[in-house]
LOTOR-548896 format. One record per atom (N, C-alpha, C): residue in one letter; x, y, z; atom name; chain; residue number from 1. Coordinates in pm, whole numbers, plus 50000, padded with zeros to 5 digits. Layout:
# LOTOR-548896
PANU  type      x      y      z  atom  mol  seq
PANU     A      X      Y      Z    CA    A  NUM
...
//
This chain:
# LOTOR-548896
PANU  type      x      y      z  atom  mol  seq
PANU     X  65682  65772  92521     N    A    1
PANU     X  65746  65693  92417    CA    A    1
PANU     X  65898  65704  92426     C    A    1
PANU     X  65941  65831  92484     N    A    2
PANU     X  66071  65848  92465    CA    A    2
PANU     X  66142  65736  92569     C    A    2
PANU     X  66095  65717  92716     N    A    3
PANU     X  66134  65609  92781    CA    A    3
PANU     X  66122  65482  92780     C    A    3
PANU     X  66020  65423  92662     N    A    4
PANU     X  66020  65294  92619    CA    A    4
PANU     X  66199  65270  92490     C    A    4
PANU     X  66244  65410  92430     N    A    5
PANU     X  66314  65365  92366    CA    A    5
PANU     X  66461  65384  92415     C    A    5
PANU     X  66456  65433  92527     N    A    6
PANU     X  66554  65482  92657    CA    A    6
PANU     X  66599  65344  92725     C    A    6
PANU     X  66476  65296  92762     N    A    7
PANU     X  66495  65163  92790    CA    A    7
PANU     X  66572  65061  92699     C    A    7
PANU     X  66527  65011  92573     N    A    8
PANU     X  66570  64972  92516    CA    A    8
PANU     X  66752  64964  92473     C    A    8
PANU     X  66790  65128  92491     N    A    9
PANU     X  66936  65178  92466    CA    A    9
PANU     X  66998  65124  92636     C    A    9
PANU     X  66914  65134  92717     N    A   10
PANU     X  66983  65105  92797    CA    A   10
PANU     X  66988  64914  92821     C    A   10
PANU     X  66899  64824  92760     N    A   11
PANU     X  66855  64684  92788    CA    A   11
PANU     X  67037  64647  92722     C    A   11
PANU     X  67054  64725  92583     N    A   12
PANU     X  67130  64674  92490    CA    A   12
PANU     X  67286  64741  92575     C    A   12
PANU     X  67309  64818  92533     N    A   13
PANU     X  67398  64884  92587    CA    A   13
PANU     X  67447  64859  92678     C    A   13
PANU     X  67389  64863  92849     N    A   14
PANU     X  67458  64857  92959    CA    A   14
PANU     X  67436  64694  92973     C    A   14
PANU     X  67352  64578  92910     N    A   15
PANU     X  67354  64501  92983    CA    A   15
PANU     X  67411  64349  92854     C    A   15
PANU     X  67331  64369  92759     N    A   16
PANU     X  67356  64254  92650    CA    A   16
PANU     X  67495  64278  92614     C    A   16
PANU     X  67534  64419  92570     N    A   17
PANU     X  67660  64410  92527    CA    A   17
PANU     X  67812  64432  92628     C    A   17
PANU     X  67739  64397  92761     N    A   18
PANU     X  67881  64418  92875    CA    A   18
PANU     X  67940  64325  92813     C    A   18
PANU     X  67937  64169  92811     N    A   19
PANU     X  68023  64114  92757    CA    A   19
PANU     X  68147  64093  92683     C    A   19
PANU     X  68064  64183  92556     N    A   20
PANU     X  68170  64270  92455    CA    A   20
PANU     X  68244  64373  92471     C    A   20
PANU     X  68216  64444  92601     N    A   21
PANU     X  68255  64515  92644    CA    A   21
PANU     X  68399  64495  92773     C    A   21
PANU     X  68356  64395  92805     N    A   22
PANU     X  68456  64312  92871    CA    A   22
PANU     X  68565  64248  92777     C    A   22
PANU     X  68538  64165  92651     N    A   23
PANU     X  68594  64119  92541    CA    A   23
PANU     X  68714  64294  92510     C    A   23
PANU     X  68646  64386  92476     N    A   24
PANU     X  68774  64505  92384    CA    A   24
PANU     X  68856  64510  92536     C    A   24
PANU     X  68812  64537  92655     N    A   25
PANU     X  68903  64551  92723    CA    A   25
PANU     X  69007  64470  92751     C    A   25
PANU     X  69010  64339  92736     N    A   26
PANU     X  69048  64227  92766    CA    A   26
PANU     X  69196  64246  92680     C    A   26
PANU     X  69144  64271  92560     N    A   27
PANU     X  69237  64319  92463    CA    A   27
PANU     X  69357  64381  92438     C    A   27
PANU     X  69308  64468  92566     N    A   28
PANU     X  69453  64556  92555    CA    A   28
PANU     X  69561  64462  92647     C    A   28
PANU     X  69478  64330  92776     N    A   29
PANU     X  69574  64278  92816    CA    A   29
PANU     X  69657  64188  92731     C    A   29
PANU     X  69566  64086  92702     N    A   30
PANU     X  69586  63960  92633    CA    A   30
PANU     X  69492  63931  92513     C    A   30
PANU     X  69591  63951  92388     N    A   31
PANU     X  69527  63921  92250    CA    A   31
PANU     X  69461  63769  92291     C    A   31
PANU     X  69519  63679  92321     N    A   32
PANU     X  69420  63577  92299    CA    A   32
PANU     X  69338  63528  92371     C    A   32
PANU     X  69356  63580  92529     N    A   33
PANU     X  69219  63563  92592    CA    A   33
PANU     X  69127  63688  92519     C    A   33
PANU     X  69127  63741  92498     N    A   34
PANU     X  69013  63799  92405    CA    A   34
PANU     X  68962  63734  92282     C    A   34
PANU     X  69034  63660  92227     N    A   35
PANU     X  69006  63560  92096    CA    A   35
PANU     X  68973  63445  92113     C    A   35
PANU     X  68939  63402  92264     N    A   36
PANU     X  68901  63217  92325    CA    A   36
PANU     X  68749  63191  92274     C    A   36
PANU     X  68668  63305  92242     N    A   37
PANU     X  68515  63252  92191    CA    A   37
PANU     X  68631  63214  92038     C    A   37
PANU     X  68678  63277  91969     N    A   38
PANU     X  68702  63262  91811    CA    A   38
PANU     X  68775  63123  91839     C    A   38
PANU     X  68871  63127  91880     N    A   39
PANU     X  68921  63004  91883    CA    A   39
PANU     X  68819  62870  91935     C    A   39
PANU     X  68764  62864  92020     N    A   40
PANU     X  68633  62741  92058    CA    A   40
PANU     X  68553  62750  91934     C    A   40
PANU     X  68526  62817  91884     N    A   41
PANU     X  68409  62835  91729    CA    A   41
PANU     X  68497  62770  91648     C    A   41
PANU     X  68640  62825  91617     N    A   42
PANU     X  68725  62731  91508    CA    A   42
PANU     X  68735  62583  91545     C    A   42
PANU     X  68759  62530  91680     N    A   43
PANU     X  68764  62437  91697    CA    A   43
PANU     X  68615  62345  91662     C    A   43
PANU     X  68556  62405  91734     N    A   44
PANU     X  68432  62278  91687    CA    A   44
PANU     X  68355  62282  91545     C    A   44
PANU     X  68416  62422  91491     N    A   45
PANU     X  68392  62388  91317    CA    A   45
PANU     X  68478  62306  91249     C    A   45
PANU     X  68617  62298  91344     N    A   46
PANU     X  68708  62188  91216    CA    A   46
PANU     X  68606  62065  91323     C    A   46
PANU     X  68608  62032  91404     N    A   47
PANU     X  68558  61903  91451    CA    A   47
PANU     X  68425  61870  91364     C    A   47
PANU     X  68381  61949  91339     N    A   48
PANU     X  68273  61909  91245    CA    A   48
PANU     X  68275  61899  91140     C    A   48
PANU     X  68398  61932  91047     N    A   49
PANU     X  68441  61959  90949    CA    A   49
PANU     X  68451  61803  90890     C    A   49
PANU     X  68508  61707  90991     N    A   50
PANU     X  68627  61643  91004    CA    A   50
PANU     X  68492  61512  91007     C    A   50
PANU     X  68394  61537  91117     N    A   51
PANU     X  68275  61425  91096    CA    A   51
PANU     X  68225  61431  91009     C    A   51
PANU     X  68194  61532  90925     N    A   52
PANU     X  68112  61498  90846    CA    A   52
PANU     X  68219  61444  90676     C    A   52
PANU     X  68328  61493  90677     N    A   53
PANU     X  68364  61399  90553    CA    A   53
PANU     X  68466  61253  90655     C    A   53
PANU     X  68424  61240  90727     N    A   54
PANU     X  68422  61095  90777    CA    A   54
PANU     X  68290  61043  90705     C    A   54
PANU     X  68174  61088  90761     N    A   55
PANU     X  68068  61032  90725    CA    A   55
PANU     X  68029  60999  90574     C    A   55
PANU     X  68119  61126  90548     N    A   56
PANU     X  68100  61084  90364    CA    A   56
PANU     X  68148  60974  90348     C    A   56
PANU     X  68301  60917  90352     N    A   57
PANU     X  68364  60867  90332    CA    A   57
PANU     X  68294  60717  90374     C    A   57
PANU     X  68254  60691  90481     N    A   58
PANU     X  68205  60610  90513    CA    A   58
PANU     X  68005  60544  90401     C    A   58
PANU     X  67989  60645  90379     N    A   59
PANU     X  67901  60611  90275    CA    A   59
PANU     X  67893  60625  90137     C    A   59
PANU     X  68041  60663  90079     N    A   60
PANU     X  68077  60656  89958    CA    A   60
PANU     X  68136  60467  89938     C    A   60
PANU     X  68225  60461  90064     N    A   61
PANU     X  68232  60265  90065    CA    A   61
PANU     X  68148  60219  90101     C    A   61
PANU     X  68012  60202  90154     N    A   62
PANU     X  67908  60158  90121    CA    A   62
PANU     X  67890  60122  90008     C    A   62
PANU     X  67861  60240  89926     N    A   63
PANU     X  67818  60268  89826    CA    A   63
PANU     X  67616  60302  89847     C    A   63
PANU     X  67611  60385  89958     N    A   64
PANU     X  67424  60347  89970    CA    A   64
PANU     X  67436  60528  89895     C    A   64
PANU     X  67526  60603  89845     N    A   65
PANU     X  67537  60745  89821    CA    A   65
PANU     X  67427  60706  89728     C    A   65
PANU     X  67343  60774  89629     N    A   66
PANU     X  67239  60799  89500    CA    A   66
PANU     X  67338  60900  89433     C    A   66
PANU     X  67403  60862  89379     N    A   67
PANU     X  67457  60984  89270    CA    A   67
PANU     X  67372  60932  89138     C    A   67
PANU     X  67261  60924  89099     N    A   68
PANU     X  67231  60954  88950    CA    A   68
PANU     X  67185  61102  88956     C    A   68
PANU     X  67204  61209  88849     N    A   69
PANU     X  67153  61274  88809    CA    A   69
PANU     X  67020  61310  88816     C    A   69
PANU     X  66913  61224  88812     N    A   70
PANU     X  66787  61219  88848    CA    A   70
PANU     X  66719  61194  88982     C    A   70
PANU     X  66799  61204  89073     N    A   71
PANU     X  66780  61151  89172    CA    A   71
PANU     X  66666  61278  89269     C    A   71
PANU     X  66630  61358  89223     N    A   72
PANU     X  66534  61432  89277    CA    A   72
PANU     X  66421  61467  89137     C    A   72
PANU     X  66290  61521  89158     N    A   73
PANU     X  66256  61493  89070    CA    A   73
PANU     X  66243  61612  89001     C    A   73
PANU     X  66301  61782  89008     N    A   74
PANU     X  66302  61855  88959    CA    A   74
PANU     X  66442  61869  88848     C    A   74
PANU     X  66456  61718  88876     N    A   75
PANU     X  66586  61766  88806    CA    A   75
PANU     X  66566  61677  88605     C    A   75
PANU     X  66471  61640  88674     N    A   76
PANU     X  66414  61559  88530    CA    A   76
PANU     X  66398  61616  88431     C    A   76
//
């Protein structure tokens, strides 16, 4: 049992988290190549940010939005 959980420390450790491990080192060269996953994540959250109150916008002049109050039926 002890080498099934040996394994495991080693699956995580030496191999899933090299990455991150590559990432702190990176760090001590260059703050922001270490921060290029954060920055790509910020970017395509404002990009999505940005479609979707387009999309609002675009179906508030419609007008096809349902804003009554009742518009689901637990709300009755």
């Amino acid at each position: 049992m002890t080498a099934f959980f040996e394994g495991i420390q080693y699956l995580f450790v030496n191999i899933l988290f090299a990455p991150l491990d590559f990432l702190r080192h990176l760090e001590l060269i260059t703050w922001f190549g270490a921060n290029t996953i954060n920055w790509i994540f910020m970017i395509i959250c404002s990009a999505a940010i940005v479609y979707w109150i387009k999309q609002l916008r675009i179906f508030d002049a419609a007008g096809t939005e349902n804003q009554d109050t009742t518009a689901h039926s637990f709300l009755k």
